[in-house]
Phi, psi and omega in degrees: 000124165319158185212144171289147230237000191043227195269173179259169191279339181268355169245142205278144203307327206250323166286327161309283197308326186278359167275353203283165183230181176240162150194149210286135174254097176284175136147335159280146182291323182238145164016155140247107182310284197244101171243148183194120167309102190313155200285031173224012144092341162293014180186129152230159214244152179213122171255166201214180191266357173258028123101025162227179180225129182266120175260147140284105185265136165278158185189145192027234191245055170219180146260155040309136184290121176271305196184170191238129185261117181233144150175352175297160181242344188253178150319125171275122185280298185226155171226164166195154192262149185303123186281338176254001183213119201283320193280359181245139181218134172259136171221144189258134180241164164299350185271349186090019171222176153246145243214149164218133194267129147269099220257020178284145226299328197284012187224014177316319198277343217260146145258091170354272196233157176227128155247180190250107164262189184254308178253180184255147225257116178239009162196159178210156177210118146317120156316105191328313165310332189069015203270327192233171180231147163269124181218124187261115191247185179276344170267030174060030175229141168279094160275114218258107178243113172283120202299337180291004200213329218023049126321135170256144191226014157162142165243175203192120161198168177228158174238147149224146187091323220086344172259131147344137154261140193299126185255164156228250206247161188205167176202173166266162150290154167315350198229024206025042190262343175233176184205105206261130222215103169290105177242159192307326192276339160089016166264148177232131200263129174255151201229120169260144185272131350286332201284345174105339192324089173323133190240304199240172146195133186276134183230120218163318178268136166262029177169171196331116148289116177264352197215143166206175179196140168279137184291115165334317162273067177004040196236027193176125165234134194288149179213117160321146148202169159291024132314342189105332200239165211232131162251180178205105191266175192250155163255352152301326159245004179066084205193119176285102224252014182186138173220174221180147354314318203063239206227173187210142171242142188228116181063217185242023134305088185261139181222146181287130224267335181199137216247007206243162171297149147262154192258356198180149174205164172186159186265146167303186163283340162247007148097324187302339180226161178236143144266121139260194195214158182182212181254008211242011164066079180180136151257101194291090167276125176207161193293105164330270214295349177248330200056033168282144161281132188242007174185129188253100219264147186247144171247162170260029177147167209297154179231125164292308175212161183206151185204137167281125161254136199358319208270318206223165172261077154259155168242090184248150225162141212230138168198224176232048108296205144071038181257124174240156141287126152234120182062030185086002176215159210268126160218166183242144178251134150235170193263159178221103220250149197113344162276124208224148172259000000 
């Protein structure tokens, strides 16, 4: 699929996005929880709380819904696709297991593997290398699955207090030598991979951090909390060197762009822009290297996730909207944003 190139060097960032157009992906019955893009970009995955996940084939310059993957008994909260093989995607459910998918059309139907957790499973992270998947449950523990065996080979939480401390999404660094842990506490635990060691801890949010993502040019990594705000650290010293949406002025009235946590973020492909998210019917586009907002995309209600794809400035993105009747039946939708004449 051609993917748009986005703005020109002559033209502003904010009169682009606002030419853009969308379009709706029906087929799930309930909520979507999760969407996310294979790394080549040919396939997108979208999971719902009506316990299955929709691969979306991309083909020439469209989408079409190809098929539907069933066997969760539960929500699919998250998903994520193998970073060395485009066509495999593992998704984590509220039923206690996790899944790995092969979604090329002639194996639609086959769920590879199934493992057994303890918990219900509410975040997952593929490893760069592809060797392990990270699955994050509700009782605040990480469990560690090797993709070569599928097996789990190790787990991770900490306490305090005698409690849990609260895990939310995680990830590796590139070169897998660290494992970055988004905590209840608005800290982010850095872990050296394999041992578990705790190394760093990152400090900057003044409340639950839920989300984070590594910049595609490997030079910052973003994290979401319930402050409202995207910090965006450099890693080299591990330092928080910019936060964002912030504030905007209208008249001599300065205001906060967005006052609700954020739930989801993701980088463009080139690393120039951040999309977030929240409870606040808005999608936050803003400028990496300044953190200006350049463009505020409205939503009809809070969006669970949102993802760029790899190649282009596509956006694509989920929430708790987007119900239409077809034929007599109720369905959710999700969007794909980014399309320009």
């Amino acid at each position: 699929m051609q993917t748009p190139k986005g703005p020109s060097e002559s033209e502003k960032p904010g009169d682009y996005f606002g030419n853009c157009r969308e379009k709706v992906l029906y087929g799930h019955t309930q909520t979507v929880r999760t969407v996310a893009w294979s790394s080549d970009g040919r396939f997108l995955a979208s999971g719902s709380v009506d316990t299955t996940v929709r691969i979306w084939w991309t083909a020439e310059e469209d989408i079409i819904e190809s098929w539907k993957l069933e066997g969760h008994r539960d929500s699919v909260d998250q998903l994520c696709w193998n970073p060395k093989n485009p066509s495999v995607l593992a998704t984590a459910s509220e039923d206690r297991t996790v899944r790995f998918w092969d979604v090329r059309a002639d194996l639609s139907s086959v769920c590879r593997h199934a493992v057994e957790t303890q918990g219900q499973n509410i975040n997952i992270s593929w490893s760069k290398d592809g060797n392990t998947v990270a699955i994050g449950d509700k009782d605040n523990i990480i469990s560690f699955i090797d993709t070569r065996t599928y097996k789990i080979v190790n787990t991770y939480y900490e306490k305090k207090d005698d409690k849990k401390i609260e895990f939310n999404e995680m990830t590796w660094d590139h070169n897998c030598n660290l494992f970055y842990l988004t905590t209840g506490t608005g800290a982010i635990r850095v872990l050296r991979w394999p041992s578990l060691n705790v190394v760093h801890t990152l400090r900057g949010h003044t409340a639950s951090c839920y989300c984070l993502e590594y910049d595609p040019k490997l030079r910052y990594l973003a994290t979401g909390a319930a402050d409202a705000l995207v910090g965006l650290w450099d890693l080299s010293y591990w330092y928080m060197i910019r936060a964002f949406p912030g504030y905007e002025v209208v008249g001599k009235v300065r205001s906060s762009i967005t006052k609700t946590p954020v739930r989801t973020l993701s980088f463009t492909h080139d690393g120039k822009y951040i999309a977030s998210a929240s409870e606040d019917q808005q999608i936050v586009l803003s400028e990496v290297e300044t953190g200006d907002t350049i463009y505020r995309l409205p939503c009809g209600a809070a969006t669970n996730s949102v993802s760029w794809h790899p190649n282009g400035y596509l956006l694509a993105y989920a929430g708790d909207e987007f119900s239409s009747d077809i034929d007599g039946r109720k369905y959710r939708g999700l969007k794909v944003y980014g399309y320009y004449d």
